[in-house]
C-alpha positions as a Markdown table, in Angstrom:
| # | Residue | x | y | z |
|---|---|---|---|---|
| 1 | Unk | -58.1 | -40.4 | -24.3 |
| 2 | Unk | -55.9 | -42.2 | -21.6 |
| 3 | Unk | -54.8 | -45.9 | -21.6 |
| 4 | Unk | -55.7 | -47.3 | -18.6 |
| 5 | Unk | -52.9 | -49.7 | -18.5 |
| 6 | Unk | -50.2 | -47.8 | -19.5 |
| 7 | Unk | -51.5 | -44.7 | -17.0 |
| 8 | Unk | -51.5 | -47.8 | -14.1 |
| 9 | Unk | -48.2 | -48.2 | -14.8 |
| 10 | Unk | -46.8 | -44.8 | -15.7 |
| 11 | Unk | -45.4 | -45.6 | -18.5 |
| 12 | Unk | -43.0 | -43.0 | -21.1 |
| 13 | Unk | -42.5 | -43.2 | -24.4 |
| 14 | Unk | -39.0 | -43.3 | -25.7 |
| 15 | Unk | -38.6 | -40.0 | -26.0 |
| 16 | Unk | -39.5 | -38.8 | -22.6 |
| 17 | Unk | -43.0 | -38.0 | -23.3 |
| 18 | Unk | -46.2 | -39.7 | -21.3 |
| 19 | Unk | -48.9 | -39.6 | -24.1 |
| 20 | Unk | -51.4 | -42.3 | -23.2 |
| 21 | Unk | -50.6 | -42.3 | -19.6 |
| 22 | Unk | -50.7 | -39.0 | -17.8 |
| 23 | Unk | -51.1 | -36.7 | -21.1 |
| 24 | Unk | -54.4 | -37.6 | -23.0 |
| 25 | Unk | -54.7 | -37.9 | -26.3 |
| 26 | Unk | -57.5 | -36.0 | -28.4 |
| 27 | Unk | -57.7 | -36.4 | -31.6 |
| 28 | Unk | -57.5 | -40.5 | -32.9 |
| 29 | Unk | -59.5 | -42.8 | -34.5 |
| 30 | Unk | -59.8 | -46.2 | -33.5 |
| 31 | Unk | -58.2 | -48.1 | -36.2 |
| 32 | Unk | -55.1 | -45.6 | -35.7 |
| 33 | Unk | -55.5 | -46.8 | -31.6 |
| 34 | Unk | -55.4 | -50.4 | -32.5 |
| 35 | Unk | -52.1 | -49.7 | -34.9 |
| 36 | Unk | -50.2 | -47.0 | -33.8 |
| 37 | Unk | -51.1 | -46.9 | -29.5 |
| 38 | Unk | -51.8 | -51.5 | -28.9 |
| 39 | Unk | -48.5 | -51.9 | -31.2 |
| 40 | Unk | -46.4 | -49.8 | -29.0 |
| 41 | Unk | -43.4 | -51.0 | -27.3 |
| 42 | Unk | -44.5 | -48.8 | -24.3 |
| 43 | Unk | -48.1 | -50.6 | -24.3 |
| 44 | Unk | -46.4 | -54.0 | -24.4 |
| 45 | Unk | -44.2 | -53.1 | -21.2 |
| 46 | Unk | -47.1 | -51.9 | -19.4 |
| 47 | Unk | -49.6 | -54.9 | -20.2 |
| 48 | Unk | -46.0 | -57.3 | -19.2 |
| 49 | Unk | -46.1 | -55.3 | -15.8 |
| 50 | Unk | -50.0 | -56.2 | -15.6 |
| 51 | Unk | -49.8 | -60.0 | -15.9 |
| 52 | Unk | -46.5 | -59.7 | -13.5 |
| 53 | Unk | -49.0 | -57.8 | -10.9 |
| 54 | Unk | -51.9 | -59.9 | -11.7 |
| 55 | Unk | -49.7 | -62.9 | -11.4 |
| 56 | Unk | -48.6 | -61.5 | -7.8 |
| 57 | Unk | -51.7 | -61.3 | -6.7 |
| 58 | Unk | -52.8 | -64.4 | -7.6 |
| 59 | Unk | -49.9 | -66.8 | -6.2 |
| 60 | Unk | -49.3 | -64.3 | -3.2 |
| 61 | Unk | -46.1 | -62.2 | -4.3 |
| 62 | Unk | -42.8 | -62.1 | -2.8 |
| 63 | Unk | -44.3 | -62.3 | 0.5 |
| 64 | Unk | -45.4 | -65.5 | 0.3 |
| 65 | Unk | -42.8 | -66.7 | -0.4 |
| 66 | Unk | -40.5 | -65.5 | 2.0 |
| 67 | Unk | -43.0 | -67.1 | 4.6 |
| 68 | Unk | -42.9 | -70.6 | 3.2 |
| 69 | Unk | -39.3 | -69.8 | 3.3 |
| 70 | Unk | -39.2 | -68.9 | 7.1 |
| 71 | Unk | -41.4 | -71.4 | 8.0 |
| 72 | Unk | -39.3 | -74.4 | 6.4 |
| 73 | Unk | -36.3 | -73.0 | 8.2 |
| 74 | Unk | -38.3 | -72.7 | 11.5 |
| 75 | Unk | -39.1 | -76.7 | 10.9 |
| 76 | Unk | -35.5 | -77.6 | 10.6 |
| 77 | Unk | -34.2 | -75.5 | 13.4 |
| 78 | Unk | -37.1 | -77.6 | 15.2 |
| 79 | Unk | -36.2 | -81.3 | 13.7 |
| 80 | Unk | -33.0 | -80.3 | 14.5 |
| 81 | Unk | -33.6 | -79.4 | 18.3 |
| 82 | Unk | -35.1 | -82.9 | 18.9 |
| 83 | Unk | -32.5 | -84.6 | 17.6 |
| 84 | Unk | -30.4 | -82.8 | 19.6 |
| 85 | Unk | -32.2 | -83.7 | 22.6 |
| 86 | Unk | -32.9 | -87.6 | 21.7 |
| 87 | Unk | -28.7 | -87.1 | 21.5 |
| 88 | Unk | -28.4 | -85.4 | 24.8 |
| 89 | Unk | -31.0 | -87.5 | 26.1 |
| 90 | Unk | -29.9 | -91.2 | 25.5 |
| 91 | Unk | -26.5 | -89.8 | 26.7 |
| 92 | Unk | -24.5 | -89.9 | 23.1 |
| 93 | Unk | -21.6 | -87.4 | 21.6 |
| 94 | Unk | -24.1 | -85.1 | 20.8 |
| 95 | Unk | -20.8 | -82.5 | 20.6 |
| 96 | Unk | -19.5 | -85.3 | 17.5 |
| 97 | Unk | -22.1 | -87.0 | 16.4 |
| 98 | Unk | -25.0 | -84.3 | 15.8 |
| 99 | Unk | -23.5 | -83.2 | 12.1 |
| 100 | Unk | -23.4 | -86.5 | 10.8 |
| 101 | Unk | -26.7 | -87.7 | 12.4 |
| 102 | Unk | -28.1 | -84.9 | 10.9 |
| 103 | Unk | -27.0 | -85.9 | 7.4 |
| 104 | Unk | -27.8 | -89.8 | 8.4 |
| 105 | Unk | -31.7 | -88.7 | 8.8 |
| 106 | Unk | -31.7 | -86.3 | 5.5 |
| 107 | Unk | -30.2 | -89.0 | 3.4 |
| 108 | Unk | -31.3 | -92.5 | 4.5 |
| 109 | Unk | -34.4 | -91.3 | 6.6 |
| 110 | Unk | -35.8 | -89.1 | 4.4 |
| 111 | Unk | -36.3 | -86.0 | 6.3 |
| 112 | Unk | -35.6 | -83.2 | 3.9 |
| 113 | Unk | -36.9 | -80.2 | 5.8 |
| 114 | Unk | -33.2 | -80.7 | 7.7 |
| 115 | Unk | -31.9 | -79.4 | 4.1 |
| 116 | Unk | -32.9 | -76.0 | 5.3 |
| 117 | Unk | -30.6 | -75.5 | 8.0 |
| 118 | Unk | -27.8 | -74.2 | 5.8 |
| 119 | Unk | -28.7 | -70.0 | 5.6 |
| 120 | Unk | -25.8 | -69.1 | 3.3 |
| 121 | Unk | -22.2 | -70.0 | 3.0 |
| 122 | Unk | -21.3 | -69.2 | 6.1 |
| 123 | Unk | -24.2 | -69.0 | 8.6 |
| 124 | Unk | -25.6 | -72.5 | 9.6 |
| 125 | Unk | -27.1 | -74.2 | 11.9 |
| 126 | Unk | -25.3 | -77.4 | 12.4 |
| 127 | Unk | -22.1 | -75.6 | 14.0 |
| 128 | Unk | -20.4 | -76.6 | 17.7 |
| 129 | Unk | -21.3 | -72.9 | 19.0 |
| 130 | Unk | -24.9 | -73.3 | 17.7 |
| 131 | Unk | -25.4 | -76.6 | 19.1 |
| 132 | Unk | -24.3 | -75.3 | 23.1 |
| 133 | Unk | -27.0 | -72.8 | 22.4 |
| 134 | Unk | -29.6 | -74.6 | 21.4 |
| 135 | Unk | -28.4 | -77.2 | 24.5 |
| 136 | Unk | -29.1 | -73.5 | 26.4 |
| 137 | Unk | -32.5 | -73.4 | 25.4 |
């Protein structure tokens, strides 16, 4: 007999061994299934790796998330080009003045997609060299 969770998931016992999973098990009742096998610490790993997959599945994964993740970035870098070309445009210090309009529309104006223009610590998109590139485009 093979649990079909724990052989899903591969899972070992503490000793090494991979009763339930890949080696079956022959001779046990069900009562000593539903005490011994269902009480196991290795069962309880395997059916937390089950509702983590299940729960994957369901809300999309890691995948999913990265894309909402891209595509908010992809907004800002796009918010930001217009205001850069409004700046350039109606003929102000766009080389001064775009950093701090920037923060004037994400905190009085309410655009928080501008939020994700920050990448990391270092890499941003609200820089002088970033700005003459996107003035490129």
């Amino acid at each position: 007999m093979l649990c079909r969770v724990c052989k899903s998931h591969q899972q070992k016992q503490r000793n090494g061994e991979q009763c339930w999973s890949k080696d079956p098990v022959y001779t046990l009742r069900r009562d000593v299934i539903r005490s011994h096998h269902m009480k196991s610490e290795q069962h309880k790993k395997a059916l937390r790796k089950e509702m983590q997959r299940l729960a994957s599945e369901r809300d999309g994964g890691v995948e999913q998330g990265f894309q909402l993740q891209v595509s908010l970035q992809h907004d800002a870098i796009k918010k930001a080009m217009e205001t850069l070309y409004w700046l350039a445009k109606e003929e102000v210090a766009h080389t001064t003045k775009f950093s701090s309009f920037l923060d004037f529309a994400k905190d009085h104006l309410g655009c928080e997609v501008l939020a994700h223009l920050h990448q990391g610590g270092n890499a941003s998109y609200r820089s002088k060299r970033i700005l003459q590139e996107m003035l490129q485009a």
